[in-house]
C-alpha positions, 0 to 999 in steps of 0.5 A: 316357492319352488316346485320342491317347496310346494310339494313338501309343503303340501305333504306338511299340510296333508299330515296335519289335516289327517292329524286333526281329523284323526285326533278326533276320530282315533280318540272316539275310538278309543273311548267309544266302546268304553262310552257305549258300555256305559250308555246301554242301561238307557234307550241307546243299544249299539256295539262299538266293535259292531260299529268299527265293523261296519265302518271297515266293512263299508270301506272295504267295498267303497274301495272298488269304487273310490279311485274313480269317484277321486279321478271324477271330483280330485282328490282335494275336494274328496279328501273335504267332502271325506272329512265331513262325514267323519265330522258328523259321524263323531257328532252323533255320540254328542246326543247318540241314537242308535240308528243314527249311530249305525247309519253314520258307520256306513257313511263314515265307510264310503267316506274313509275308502275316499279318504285314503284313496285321494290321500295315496294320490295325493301323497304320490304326485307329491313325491318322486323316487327319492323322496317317497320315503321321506314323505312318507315318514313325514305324513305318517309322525304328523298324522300319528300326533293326533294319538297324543292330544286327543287322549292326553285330553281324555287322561287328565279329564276322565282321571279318577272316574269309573263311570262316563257322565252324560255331561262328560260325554258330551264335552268330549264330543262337542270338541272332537267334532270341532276339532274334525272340521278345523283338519277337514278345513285345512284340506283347502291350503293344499297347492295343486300340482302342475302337469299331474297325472289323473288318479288311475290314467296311463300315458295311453289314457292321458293321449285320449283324454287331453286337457280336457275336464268334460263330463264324458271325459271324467267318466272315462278317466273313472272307468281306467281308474276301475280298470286299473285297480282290477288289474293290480289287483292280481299282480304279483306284487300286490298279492303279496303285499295283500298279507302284509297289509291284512296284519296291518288291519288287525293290528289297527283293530287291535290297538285302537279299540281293543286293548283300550277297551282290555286296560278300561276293564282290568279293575285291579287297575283301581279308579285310574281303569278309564282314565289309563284308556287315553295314557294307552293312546298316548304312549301308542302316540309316541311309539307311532311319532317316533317310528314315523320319524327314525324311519321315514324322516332318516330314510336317507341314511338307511342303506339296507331298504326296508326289510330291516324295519319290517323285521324290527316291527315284527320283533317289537309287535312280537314282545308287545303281544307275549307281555299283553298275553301275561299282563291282561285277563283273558276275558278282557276284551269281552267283559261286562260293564262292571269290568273283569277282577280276573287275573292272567300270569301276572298281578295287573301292571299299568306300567308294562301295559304302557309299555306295551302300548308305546311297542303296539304304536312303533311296531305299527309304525314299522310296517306302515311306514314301509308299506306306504314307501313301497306301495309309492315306489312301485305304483308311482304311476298308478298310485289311487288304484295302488293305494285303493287296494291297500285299503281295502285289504286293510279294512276288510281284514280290520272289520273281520277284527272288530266283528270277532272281537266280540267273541274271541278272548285275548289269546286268540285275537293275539295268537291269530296276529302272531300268525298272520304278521310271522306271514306278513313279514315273510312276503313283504321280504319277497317284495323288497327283494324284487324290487331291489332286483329292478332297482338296481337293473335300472343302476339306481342306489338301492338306499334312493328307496 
């Protein structure tokens, strides 16, 4: 197989690992405040947003040390390790406890950072200037499949039930805990790169490390990779991209817990209430593949750069969060079990909150396609730090999403994203223009991005 070959076969088989993995764990998170709802009349008593929380917050500090945990063991091998906690910490829901719960969230944190980071690494060193967009949009529809089968899985089990058995329950999590393990397994078909760069080396690093893989080598490969981070960091660039990628967050947090949550209480959705959670996942899917693939697989075609997609995902998210605002009652988020019999500007309709699921899904798209693109594009030589940042900004801002959750009714938690994604896009154009600028100073075409 040629080295071209190799390499998207490797960005084939990075998307489908997280696609199983994800399938797992973006269904559990879906359902988990849903199935916690209904577990707190026993001994268990925990939050799923008090839990996603957690996870984010870890995350958000674990990414000031994950690129030099992945320049010490690889990225291969902390992408495994990585998949195992997540493995375990969806298992917890099979017999769940509440200190095993917590305990496995800040676990499945430390893990989610390492995750990422080797991901990025991963993504970039099988990847070059031309074909970052391509990859990119590759990795991001296969990994966006795993909306669709985990909660097609939930749709047609859980239809016409309002309460979550213990016998449900634990066959939904005894399958998502296997089918985890399979994408963690599927890690080890990924081909290493030749002639690769450490995650976090230099040129300068690489002359005084040489070929070597010592244990006082590795540590200082980690410390250049601390060091790295520190410094992009406060760059320009990544300042602004930090506000961009901070709406990624709290629309992460949005559409994958708490507008499931929202659809599961409306009760004039009738019986159908939580079976609607994994139809919301699914059209979410759909909107996710389909941007994945308009604007990363045909990235080629696209002779404008990135701003035209960031603008489309703002507009798409905009429409998206005008309906849900006159769809949803307003204390939705925050209902009780029972549910809510409230009502918005409008009767409840399943069918314009499907639709807005499939815009929350192709509006995300939009913005992660790109971010990954450009991130790549501009850290090629830097990618673990690069993309360590990216996730910590995203994180941290989606556990400051999930812990307000708790309190805020509907129409603050959209109008807080109205506000930080009009910003976002904003600085996001700023970024592309310049690098559009250094593009075209090196006599490049501007479409190659």
């Amino acid at each position: 197989m040629s080295s071209e070959g190799k390499k998207l076969f490797n960005i084939i088989i990075l998307g489908i690992s997280f696609m199983f993995i994800f399938t797992a764990f973006q269904s559990c998170g879906n359902i988990a405040q849903t199935v916690i709802t209904n577990l707190n009349n026993t001994d268990f008593h925990g939050s799923g947003y008090t839990s996603m929380s957690i996870i984010y917050g870890v995350l958000s500090a674990s990414n000031l040390i994950s690129p030099s945990l992945v320049a010490i063991v690889g990225p291969q091998f902390s992408m495994v390790v990585s998949g195992v906690f997540y493995s375990l910490y969806i298992a917890v829901f099979i017999q769940p406890a509440t200190w095993a719960f917590y305990t496995a969230s800040v676990l499945i944190g430390i893990a989610a950072a390492v995750l990422w980071t080797a991901q990025g690494n991963c993504l970039t060193e099988n990847s070059d200037e031309n074909t970052i967009g391509r990859n990119s949009g590759i990795f991001w529809a296969l990994l966006q499949f795993s909306l669709i089968f985990g909660n097609l899985y939930i749709y047609l089990a859980w239809q016409g039930k309002t309460h979550i058995s213990e016998s449900d329950r634990r066959t939904v999590f005894i399958a998502l805990t296997v089918i985890s393990l399979v994408g963690t397994v599927l890690f080890f078909l990924i081909r290493k790169q030749e002639d690769t760069k450490a995650p976090g080396d230099d040129d300068s690093t690489n002359e005084i490390l040489g070929e070597s893989s010592s244990a006082g080598n590795k540590m200082m490969r980690a410390v250049a990779a601390f060091k790295k981070s520190i410094t992009l960091s406060f760059t320009k660039e990544m300042l602004l991209l930090s506000v961009t990628t901070a709406y990624t967050g709290l629309v992460l947090t949005f559409f994958s817990g708490v507008y499931g949550t929202c659809i599961g209480a409306v009760n004039r959705f009738g019986s159908e209430e939580k079976s609607l959670i994994g139809l919301s996942g699914i059209f979410i899917g759909v909107g996710e593949i389909l941007g994945g693939g308009i604007f990363g697989l045909l990235s080629k075609k696209n002779r404008s750069g990135r701003n035209p997609v960031v603008m489309l995902g703002i507009f798409v998210h905009f429409i998206a969060f005008y309906l849900i605002f006159f769809n949803m009652p307003n204390d939705a988020p925050i209902a009780p079990m029972e549910g809510t019999d409230q009502v918005a500007y409008m009767i409840p309709s399943k069918e314009v909150a499907m639709l807005c699921s499939f815009l929350l899904g192709l509006g995300d798209s939009c913005f992660n396609t790109q971010l990954l693109s450009i991130l790549g594009f501009l850290y090629s030589e830097d990618s673990a730090p690069a993309f360590a940042i990216f996730k910590f900004v995203q994180s941290i801002c989606a556990a400051v999403a999930y812990f307000y959750s708790n309190y805020f009714m509907l129409q603050w938690q959209l109008l807080i994203m109205v506000l930080v994604g009009f910003f976002g896009t904003i600085t996001f154009f700023t970024v592309e223009w310049g690098a559009a600028a250094a593009l075209a100073a090196r006599g490049s075409d501007y479409s190659s991005i």
